[in-house]
Structures are given as C-alpha cells and as structure tokens.
N, C-alpha and C positions, 0 to 999 in steps of 0.2 A: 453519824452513819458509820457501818464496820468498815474498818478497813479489810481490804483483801489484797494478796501477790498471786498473780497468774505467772508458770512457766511453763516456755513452749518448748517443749523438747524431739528435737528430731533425732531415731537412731539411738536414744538414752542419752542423747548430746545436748547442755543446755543451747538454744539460738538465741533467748531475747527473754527477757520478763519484763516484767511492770507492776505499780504498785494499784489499786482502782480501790473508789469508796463504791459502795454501791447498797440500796436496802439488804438483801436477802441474794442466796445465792442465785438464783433465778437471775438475776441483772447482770450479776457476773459472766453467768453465760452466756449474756445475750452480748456482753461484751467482748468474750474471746472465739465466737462466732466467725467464720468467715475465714479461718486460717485451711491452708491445702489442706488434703485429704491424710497427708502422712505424717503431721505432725501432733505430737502427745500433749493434751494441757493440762497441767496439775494446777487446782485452786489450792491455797494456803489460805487459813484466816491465823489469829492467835492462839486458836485450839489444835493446830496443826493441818496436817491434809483433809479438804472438806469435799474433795472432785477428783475427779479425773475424767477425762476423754482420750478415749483412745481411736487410733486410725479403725475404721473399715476396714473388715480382712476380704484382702482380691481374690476373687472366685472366676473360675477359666470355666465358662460353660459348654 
C-alpha cells in the first residue's frame, strides 16, 4: 500500500504531521478530515506534493 505524509499547517506554520499507508489518495483524505476550518493540509507521497486543502475563505454577508 503507498505510503503517504500529511502536514497540517496553520498560518504557513508547521503544527503536527504524520506518516498514513492508505490505497489511493481518496483515503488519505478521508483521513486528514475533520481538522478546524483554519488549518492547511499538504499530502506528500514519493512523487512529491500530491494535495492540498486549504481553509474556507470567511465571507461577512
């Protein structure tokens, strides 16, 4: 199974990574899921950067 590094970054500031095996990237995401609304998560695999999410941008209606 690939391995993959998620890092969560708040601010351009690393907070915490981790290493995950998972099929395809789809599982990856299903794994870095569920982090606040303001933090950045870069997927890595061996190929280099394979994701990214980024926050919501807040809208004042």
């Amino acid at each position: 199974m690939p391995k993959f590094r998620i890092l969560y970054l708040r601010h351009n500031v690393l907070e915490q990574s981790e290493s995950v095996e998972a099929p395809d990237i789809l599982g990856v995401i299903k794994k870095a899921s569920g982090r606040p609304s303001d933090v950045t998560v870069e997927i890595w695999s061996d190929k280099g950067r394979v994701g990214i999410i980024r926050p919501s941008p807040v809208t004042n209606h």
